[in-house]
C-alpha positions in Angstrom: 9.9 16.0 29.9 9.1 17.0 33.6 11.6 20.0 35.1 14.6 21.5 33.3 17.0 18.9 36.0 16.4 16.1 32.5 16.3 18.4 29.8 20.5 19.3 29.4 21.3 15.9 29.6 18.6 14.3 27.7 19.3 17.4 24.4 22.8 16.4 25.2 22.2 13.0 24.7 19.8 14.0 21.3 22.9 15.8 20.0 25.4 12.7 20.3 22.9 10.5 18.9 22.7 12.5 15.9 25.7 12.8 15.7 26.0 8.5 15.6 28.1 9.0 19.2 25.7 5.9 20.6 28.2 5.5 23.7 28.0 8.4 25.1 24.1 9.0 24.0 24.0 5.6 25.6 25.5 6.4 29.0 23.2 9.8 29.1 19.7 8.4 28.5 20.0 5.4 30.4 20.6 7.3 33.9 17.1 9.3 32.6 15.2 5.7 31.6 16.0 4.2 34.6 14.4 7.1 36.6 11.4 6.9 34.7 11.8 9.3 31.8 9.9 8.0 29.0 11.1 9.8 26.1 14.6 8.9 27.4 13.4 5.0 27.6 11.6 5.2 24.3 15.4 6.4 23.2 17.0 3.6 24.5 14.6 1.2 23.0 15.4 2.8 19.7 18.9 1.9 20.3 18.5 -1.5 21.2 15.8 -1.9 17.9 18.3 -0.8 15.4 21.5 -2.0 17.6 22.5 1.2 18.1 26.3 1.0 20.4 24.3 -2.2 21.9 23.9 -5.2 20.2 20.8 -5.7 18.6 18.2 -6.6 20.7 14.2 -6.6 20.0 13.9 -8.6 23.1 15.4 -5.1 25.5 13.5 -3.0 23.1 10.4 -3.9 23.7 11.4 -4.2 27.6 11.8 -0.1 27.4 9.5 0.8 25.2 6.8 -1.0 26.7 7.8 1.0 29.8 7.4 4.1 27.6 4.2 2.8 26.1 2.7 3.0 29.4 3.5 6.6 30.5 1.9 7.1 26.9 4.5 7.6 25.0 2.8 7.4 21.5 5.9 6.5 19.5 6.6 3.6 22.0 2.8 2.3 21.8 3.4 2.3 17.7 6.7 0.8 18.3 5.6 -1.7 20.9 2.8 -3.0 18.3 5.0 -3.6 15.3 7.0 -5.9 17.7 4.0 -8.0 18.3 2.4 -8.1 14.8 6.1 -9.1 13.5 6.5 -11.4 16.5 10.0 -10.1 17.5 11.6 -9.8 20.3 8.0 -10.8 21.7 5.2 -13.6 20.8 3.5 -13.2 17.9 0.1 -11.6 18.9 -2.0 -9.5 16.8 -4.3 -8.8 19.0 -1.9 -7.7 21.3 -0.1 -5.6 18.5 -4.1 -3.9 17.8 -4.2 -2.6 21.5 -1.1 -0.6 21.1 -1.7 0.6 17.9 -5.3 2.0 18.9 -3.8 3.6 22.2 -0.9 5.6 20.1 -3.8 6.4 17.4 -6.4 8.0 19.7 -3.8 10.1 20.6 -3.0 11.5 16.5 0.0 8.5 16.0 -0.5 8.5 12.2 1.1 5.6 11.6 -0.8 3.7 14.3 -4.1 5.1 12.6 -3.2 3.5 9.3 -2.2 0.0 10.8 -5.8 0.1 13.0 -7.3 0.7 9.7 -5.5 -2.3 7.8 -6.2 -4.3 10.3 -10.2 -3.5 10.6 -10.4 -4.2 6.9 -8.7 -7.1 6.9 -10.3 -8.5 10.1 -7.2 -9.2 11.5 -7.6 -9.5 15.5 -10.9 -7.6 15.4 -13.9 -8.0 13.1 -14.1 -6.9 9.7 -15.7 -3.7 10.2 -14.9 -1.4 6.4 -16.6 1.8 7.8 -14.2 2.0 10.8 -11.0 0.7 8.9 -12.1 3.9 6.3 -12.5 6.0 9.8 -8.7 5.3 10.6 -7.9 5.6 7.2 -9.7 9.3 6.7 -7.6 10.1 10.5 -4.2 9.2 8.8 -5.0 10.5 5.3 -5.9 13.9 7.0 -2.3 14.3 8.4 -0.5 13.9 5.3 -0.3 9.9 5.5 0.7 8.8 1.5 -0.7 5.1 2.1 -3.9 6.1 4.1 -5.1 8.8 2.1 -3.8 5.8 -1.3 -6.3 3.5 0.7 -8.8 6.1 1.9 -9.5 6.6 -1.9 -9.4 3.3 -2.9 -12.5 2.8 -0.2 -14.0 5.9 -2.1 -13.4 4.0 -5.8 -15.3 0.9 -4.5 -17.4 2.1 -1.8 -16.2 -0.2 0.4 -16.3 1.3 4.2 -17.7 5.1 2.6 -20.3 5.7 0.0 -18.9 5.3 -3.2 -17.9 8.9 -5.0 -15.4 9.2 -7.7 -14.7 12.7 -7.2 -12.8 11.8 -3.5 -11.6 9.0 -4.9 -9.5 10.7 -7.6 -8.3 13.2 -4.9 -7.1 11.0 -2.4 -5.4 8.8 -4.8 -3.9 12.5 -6.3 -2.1 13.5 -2.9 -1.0 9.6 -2.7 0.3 9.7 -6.3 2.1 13.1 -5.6 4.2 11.9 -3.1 5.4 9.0 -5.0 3.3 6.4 -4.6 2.8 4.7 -8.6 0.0 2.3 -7.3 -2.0 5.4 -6.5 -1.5 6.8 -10.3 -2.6 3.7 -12.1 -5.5 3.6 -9.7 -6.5 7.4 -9.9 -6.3 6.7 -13.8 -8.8 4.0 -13.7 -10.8 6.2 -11.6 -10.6 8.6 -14.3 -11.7 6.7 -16.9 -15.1 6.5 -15.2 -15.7 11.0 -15.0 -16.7 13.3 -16.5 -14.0 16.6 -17.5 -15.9 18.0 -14.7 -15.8 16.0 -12.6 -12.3 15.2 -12.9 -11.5 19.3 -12.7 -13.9 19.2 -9.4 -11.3 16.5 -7.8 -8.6 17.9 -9.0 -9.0 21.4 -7.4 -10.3 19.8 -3.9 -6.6 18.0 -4.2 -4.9 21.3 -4.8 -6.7 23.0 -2.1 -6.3 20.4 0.5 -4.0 21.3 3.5 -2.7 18.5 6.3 -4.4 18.5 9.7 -2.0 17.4 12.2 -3.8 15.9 15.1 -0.3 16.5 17.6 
């Protein structure tokens, strides 16, 4: 936010929203959207998403958050690109929904790293291109994200997008598995079946000394 003039009204507006007082969040940040305040329009496109003391509205949320998206609002770009892969409140467009998402990734958006990723393996909108869909993966799995680094290492178990190597496999599929995600246990099991004790001690210790790298 530019200048302490928005920052009372826009906390004061946080505080109500937390507090599920959508009116008068509502009557704060729209004065701030309107005068070009993007977190305060990325706010209001929240509100209309989730229907939010408005009435539901994909249609007005994209509207706002598109005009966050382009002050570059990363939040907004993510936002903006689920409404056009989903096709709500906007036409279905998947490419459409791939420019977003790479904006908002480039700039450390680790959801938007993950869906860039899923969509370069799949060839969705883009070519099929494994080694950069493991890139966006590795960007995502590096912050922390459970089903990037659950992917990342399933890219490592079949060398699909990064040289094949057991070893990263079992610890990527380890920090996915630790945060609750069972596919990533079965899978880091099967990967298991294929080390050595050593090997399996070797991926075990990079997965206890790993540490998240947030990019913002």
């Amino acid at each position: 936010m530019a200048g302490g003039a928005v920052a009372g009204p826009f906390e004061d507006a946080q505080a109500a929203h937390g507090r599920s007082d959508y009116a008068t969040a509502l009557r704060l940040w729209r004065p701030l959207a309107d005068q070009g305040n993007a977190e305060a329009q990325y706010a209001l496109g929240f509100m209309y998403a989730r229907g939010q003391g408005v009435p539901q509205n994909n249609a007005k949320a994209a509207k706002w958050w598109r005009l966050a998206a382009d002050q570059g609002n990363t939040f907004a770009q993510y936002n903006l690109g689920t409404l056009y892969e989903d096709g709500k409140g906007v036409p279905q467009n998947k490419a459409e929904a791939l420019k977003w998402y790479h904006l908002a990734a480039e700039r450390g958006n680790d959801d938007a790293q993950f869906n860039v990723g899923v969509l370069y393996f799949a060839g969705v909108a883009v070519s099929e291109n494994r080694i950069e869909a493991a890139k966006w993966f590795r960007r995502a799995a590096d912050q922390g994200h459970t089903l990037a680094q659950a992917y990342l290492g399933l890219s490592y178990a079949t060398g699909l997008g990064v040289p094949q190597d057991n070893i990263h496999a079992y610890m990527w599929l380890s920090l996915a598995a630790a945060r609750g995600d069972k596919d990533a246990i079965s899978n880091r099991n099967r990967v298991a079946r294929r080390m050595t004790p050593a090997q399996i001690a070797k991926a075990q210790k990079l997965a206890r000394e790993w540490k998240s790298k947030p990019e913002r």
